[in-house]
DOKOLLO-379249 format. One line per field, with one value per residue: x, y, z of N, C-alpha, C, O in turn; residue in one letter. Coordinates in Angstrom, 2 decimals, always signed. Atoms other than C-alpha are relative to their C-alpha. Layout:
residues N
n.X: X/...
n.Y: Y/...
n.Z: Z/...
ca.X: X/...
ca.Y: Y/...
ca.Z: Z/...
c.X: X/...
c.Y: Y/...
c.Z: Z/...
o.X: X/...
o.Y: Y/...
o.Z: Z/...
r: A/...
This chain:
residues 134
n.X: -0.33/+0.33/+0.28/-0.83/-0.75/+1.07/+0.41/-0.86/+0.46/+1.20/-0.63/+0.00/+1.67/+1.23/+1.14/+1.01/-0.22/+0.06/+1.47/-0.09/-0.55/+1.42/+1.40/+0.04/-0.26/+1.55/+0.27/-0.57/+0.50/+1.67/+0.11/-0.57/+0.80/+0.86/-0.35/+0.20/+1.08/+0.79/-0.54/-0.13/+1.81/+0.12/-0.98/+0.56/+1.30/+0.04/-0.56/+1.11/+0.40/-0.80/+0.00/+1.05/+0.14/+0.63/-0.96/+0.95/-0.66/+0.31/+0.18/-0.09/+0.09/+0.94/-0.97/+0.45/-0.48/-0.42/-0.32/-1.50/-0.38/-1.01/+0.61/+0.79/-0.88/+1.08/+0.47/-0.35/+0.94/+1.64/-0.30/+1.28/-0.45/+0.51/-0.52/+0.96/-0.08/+0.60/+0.96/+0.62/-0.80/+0.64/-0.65/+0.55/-0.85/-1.13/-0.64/-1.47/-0.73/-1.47/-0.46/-1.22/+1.30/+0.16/-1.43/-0.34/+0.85/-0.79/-0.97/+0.73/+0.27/-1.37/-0.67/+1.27/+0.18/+1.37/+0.15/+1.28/+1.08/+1.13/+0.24/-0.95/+0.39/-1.45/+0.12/-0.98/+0.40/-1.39/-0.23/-1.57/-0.32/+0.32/-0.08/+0.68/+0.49/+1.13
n.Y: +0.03/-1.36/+0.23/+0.24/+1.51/+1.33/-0.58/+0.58/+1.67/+0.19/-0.05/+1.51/+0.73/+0.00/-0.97/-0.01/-0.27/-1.38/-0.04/+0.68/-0.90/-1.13/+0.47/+0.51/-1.32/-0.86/+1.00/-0.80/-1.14/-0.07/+0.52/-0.80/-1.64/-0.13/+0.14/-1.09/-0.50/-0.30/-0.99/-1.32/-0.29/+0.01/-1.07/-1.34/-0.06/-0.51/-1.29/-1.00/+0.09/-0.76/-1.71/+0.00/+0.78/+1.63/+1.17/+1.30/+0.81/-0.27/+1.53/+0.14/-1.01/+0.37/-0.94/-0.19/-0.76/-0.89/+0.31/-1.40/+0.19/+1.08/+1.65/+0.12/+0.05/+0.32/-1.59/-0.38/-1.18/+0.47/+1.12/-0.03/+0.50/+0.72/-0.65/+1.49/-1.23/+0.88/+0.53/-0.49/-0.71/-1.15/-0.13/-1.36/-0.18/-1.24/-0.52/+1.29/-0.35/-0.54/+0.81/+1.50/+0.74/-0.07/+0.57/+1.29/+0.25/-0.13/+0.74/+1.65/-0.02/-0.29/+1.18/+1.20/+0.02/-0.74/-2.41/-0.73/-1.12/-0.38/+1.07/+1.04/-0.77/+1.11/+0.36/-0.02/+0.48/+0.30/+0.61/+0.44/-0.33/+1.01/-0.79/+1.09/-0.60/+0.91
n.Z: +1.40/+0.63/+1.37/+0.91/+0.55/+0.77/+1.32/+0.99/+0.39/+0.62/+1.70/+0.24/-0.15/+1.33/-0.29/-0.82/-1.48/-0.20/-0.18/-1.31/-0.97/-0.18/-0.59/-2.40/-0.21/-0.60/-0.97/-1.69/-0.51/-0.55/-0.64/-0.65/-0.27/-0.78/-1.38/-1.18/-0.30/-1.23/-0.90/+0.52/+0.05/-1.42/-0.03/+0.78/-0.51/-1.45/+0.44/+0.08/-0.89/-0.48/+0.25/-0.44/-1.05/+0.24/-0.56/+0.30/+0.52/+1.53/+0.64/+1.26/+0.83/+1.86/+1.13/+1.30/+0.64/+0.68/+1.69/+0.36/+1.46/+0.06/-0.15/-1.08/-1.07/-0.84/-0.64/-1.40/-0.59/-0.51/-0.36/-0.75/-1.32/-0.88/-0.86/-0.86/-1.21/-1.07/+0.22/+1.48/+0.92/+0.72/+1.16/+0.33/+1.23/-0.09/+0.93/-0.62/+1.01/-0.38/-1.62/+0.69/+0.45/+1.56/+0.58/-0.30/+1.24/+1.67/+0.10/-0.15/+0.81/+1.02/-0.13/+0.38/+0.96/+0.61/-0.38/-1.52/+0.70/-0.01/-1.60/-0.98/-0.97/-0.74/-1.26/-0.93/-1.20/-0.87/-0.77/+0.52/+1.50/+1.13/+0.68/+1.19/+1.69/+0.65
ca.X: +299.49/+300.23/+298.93/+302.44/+303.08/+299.69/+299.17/+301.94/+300.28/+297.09/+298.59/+299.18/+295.20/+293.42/+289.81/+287.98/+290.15/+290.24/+286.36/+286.26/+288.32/+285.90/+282.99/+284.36/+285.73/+282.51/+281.10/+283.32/+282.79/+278.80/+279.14/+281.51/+279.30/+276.13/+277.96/+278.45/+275.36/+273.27/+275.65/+276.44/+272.34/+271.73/+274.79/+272.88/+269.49/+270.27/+272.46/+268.98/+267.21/+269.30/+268.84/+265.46/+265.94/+264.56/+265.88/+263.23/+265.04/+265.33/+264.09/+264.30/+264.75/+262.68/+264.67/+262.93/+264.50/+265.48/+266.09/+269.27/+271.05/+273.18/+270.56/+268.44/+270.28/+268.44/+266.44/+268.54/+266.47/+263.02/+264.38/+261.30/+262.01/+260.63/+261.20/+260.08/+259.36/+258.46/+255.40/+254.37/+256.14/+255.82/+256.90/+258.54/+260.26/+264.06/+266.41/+269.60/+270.61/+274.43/+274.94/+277.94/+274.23/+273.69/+277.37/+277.19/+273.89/+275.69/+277.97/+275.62/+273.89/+276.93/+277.98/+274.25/+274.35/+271.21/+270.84/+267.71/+264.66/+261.66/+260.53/+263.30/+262.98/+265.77/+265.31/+267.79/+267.26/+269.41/+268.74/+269.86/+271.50/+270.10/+269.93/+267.00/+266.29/+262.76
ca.Y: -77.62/-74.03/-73.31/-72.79/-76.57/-77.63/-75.09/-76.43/-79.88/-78.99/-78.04/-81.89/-82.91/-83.64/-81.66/-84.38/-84.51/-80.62/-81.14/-83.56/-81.54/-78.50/-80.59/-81.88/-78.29/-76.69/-79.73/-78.72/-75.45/-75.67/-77.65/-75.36/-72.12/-73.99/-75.43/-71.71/-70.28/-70.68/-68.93/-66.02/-65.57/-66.13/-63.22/-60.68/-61.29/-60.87/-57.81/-56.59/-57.54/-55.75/-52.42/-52.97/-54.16/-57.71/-60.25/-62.79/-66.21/-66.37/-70.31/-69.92/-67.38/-67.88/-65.92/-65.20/-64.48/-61.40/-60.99/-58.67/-58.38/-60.84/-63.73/-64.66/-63.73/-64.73/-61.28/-60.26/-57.19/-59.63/-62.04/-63.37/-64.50/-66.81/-65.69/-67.98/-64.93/-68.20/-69.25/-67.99/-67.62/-64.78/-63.74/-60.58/-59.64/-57.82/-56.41/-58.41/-56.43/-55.10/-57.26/-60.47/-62.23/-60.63/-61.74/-65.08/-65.46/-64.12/-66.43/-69.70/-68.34/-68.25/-71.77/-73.92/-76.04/-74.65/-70.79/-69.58/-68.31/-66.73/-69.77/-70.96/-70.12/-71.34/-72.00/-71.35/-73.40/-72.52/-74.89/-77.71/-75.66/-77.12/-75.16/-76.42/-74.98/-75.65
ca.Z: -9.45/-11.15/-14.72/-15.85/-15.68/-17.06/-19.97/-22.21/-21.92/-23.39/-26.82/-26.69/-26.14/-29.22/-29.65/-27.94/-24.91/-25.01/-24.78/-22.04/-20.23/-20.58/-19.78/-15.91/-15.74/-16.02/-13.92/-10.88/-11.03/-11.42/-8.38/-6.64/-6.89/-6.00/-3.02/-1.65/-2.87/+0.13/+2.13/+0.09/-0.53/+3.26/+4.10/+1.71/+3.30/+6.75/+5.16/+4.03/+6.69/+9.21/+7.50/+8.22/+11.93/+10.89/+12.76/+11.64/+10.31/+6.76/+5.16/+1.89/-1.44/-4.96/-7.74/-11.19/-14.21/-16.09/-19.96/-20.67/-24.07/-23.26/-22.34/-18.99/-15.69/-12.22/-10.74/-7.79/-7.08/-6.55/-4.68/-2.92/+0.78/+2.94/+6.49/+9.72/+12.88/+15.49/+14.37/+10.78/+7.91/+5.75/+2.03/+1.67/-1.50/-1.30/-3.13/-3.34/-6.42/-6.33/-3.14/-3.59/-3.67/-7.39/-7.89/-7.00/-9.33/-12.24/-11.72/-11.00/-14.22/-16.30/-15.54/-16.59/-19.28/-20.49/-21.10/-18.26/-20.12/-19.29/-16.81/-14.81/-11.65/-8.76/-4.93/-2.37/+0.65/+3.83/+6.22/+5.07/+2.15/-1.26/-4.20/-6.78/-10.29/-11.83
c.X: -0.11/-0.17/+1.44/+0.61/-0.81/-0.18/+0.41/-0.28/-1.19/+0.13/-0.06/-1.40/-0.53/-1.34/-0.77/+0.20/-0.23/-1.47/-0.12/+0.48/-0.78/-0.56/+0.26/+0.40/-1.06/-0.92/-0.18/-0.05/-1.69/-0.08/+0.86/-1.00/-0.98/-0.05/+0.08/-0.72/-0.54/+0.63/+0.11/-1.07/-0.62/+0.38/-1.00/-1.09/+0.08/+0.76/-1.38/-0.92/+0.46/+0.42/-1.07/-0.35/-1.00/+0.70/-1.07/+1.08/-0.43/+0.06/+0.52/-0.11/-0.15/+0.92/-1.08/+1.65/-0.21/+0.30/+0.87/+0.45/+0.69/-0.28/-0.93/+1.06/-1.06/-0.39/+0.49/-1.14/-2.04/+0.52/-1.26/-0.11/-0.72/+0.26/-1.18/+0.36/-0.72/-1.41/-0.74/+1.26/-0.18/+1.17/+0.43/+1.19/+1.28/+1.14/+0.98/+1.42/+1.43/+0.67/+1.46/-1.52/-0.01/+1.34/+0.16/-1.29/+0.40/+0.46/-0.60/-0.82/+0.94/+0.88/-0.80/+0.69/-0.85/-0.39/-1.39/-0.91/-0.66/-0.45/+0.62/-0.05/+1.38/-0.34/+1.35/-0.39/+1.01/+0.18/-0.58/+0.41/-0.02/-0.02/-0.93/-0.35/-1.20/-0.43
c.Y: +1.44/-0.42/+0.58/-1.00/+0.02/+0.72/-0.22/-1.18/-0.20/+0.57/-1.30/-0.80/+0.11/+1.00/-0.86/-0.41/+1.17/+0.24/-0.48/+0.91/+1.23/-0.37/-0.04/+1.55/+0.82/-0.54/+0.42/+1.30/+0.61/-0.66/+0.93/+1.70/-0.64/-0.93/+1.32/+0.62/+0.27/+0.91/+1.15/+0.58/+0.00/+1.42/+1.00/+0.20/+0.41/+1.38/+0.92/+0.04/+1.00/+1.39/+0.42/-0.01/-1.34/-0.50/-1.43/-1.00/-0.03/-1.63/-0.21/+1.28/-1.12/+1.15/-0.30/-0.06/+1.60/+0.23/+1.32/-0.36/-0.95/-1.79/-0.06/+0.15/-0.29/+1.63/+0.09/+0.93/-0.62/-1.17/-0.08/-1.52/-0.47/-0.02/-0.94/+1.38/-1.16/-0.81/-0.01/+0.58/+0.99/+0.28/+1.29/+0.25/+1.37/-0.35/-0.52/+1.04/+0.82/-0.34/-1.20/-0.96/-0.08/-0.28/-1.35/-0.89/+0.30/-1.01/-1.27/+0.23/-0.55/-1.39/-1.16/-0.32/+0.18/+1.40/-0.36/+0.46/+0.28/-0.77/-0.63/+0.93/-1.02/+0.46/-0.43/-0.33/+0.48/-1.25/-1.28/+0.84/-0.72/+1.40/-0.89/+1.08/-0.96/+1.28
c.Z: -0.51/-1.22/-0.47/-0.56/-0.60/-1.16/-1.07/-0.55/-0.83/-1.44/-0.48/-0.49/-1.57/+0.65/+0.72/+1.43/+0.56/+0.75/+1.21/+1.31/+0.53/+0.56/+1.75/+0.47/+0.70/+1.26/+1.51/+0.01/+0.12/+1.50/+1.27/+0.45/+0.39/+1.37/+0.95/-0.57/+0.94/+0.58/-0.14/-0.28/+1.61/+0.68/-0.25/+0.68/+1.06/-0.05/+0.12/+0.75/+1.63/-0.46/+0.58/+1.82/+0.28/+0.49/-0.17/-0.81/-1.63/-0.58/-1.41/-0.97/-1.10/-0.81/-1.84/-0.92/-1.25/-1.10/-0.01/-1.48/-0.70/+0.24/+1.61/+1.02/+1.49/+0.28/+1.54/+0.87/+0.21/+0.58/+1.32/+1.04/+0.99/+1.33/+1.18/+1.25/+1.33/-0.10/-0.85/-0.34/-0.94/-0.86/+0.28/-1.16/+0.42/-1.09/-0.12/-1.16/+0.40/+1.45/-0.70/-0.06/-1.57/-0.73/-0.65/-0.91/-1.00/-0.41/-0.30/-1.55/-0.95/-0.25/-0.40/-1.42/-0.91/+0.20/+0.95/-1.17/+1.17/+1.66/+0.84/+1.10/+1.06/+1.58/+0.68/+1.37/+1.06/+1.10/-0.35/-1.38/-1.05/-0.95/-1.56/-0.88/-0.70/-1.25
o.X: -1.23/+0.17/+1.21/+1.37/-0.42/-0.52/-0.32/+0.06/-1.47/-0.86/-0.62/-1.54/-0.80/-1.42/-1.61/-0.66/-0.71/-1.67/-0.16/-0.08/-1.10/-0.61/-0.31/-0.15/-1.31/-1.34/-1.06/-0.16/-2.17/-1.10/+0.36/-1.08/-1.18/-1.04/-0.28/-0.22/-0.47/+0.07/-0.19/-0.93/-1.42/-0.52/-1.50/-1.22/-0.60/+0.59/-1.60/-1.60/-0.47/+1.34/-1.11/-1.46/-1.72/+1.89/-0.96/+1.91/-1.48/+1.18/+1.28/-0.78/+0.31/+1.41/-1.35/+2.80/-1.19/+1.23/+0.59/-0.04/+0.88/+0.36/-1.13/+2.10/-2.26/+0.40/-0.17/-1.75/-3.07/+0.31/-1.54/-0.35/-1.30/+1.12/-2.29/+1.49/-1.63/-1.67/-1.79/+2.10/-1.37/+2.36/-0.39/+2.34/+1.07/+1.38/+1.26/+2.65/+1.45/+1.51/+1.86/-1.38/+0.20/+1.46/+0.63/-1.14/+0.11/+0.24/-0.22/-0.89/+0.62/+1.79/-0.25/+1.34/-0.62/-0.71/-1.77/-0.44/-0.33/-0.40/+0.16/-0.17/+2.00/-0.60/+2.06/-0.94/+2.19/+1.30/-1.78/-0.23/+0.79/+0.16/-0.54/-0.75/-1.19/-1.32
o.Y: +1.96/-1.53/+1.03/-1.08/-0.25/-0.06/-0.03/-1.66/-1.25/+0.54/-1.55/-1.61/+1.10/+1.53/-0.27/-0.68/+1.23/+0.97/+0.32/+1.23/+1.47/+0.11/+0.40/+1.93/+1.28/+0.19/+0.71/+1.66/+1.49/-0.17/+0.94/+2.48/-0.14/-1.25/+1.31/+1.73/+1.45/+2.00/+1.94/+1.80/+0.92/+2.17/+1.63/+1.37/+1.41/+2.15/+1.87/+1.06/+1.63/+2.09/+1.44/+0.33/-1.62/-0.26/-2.47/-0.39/+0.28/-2.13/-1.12/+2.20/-2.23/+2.10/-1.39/-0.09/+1.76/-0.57/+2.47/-1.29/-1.29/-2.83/+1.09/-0.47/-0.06/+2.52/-0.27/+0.70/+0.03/-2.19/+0.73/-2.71/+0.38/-0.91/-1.45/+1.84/-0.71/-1.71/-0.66/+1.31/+1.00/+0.15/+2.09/-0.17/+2.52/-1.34/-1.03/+1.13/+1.46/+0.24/-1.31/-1.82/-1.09/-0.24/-1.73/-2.04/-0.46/-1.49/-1.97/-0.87/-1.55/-1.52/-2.25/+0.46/-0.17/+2.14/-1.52/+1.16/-0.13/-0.43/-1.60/+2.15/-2.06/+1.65/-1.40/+0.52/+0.22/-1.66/-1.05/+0.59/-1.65/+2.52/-1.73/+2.17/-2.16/+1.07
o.Z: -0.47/-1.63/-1.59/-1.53/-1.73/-2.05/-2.04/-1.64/-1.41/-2.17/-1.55/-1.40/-2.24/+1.76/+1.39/+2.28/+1.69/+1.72/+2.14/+2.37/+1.69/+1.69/+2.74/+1.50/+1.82/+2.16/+2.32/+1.18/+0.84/+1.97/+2.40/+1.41/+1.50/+2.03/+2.12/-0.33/+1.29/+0.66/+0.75/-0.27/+1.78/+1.08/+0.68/+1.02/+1.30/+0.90/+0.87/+0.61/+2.14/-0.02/+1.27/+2.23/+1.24/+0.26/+0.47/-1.48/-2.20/-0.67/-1.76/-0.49/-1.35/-0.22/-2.36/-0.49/-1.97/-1.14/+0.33/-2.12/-1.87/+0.12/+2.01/+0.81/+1.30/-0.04/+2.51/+1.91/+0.43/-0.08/+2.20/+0.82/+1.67/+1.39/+1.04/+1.42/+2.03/+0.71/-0.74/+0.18/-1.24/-0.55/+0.73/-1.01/+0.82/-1.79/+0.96/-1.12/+1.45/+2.15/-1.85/-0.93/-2.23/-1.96/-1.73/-1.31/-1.92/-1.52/-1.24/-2.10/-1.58/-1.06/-0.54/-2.12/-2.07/+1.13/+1.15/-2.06/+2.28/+2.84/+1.43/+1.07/+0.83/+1.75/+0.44/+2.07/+0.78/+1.39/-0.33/-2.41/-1.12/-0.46/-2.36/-0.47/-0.98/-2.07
r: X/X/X/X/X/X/X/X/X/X/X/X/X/X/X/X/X/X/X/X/X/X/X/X/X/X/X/X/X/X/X/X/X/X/X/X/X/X/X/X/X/X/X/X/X/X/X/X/X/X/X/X/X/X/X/X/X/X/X/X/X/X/X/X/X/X/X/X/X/X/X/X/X/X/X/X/X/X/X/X/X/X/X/X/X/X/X/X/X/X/X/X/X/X/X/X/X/X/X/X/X/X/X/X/X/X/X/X/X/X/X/X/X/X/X/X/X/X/X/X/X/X/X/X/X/X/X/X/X/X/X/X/X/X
């Protein structure tokens, strides 16, 4: 379907189809970005890991947030990593910032229906990839 057929049609929609429409919109695309989260947060880690010569497995990333002018964004640059080296796991906090990682959090920000303050905090699982916000 291109948007030159469908754009003409939504002149038609009343405001609370217009709405509706928004709502599943946003829907599928909250659901779309934190379907490839994991991966693109995974990617970056073993990016930064591999500067390092880390080759330890990477379990899980914790993400804070950040207060900018524009509202709460997650903290790329503390992304605080859960790392499994065979028999102990161990925290170590990296930088993710200006990676497609801090992209792909903009983005998963930018799409909640609830702005991020202060305490939201979000968990990137990779194996099984889950993606939880508390």
């Amino acid at each position: 379907m291109s948007s030159a057929t469908t754009l003409p049609a939504l002149d038609t929609l009343d405001d609370h189809e217009l709405a509706t429409l928004h709502s599943e919109a946003g829907r599928i695309l909250r659901e779309r970005i934190e379907a490839d989260l994991p991966a693109v947060i995974l990617e970056a880690i073993r990016e930064a890991l591999a500067e390092d010569g880390d080759t330890r497995t990477p379990l899980r990333a914790r993400f804070s947030t950040s207060e900018w002018d524009n509202g709460f964004f997650w903290y790329a640059a503390g992304a605080r990593v859960t790392l499994f080296d065979g028999k102990t796991e161990e925290i170590e906090t990296l930088d993710l910032d200006e990676t497609d990682a801090d992209e792909a959090l903009n983005e998963h920000a930018s799409y909640q229906v609830d702005p991020l303050d202060s305490t939201d905090t979000l968990t990137v699982t990779f194996d099984p990839p889950s993606v939880h916000m508390s």
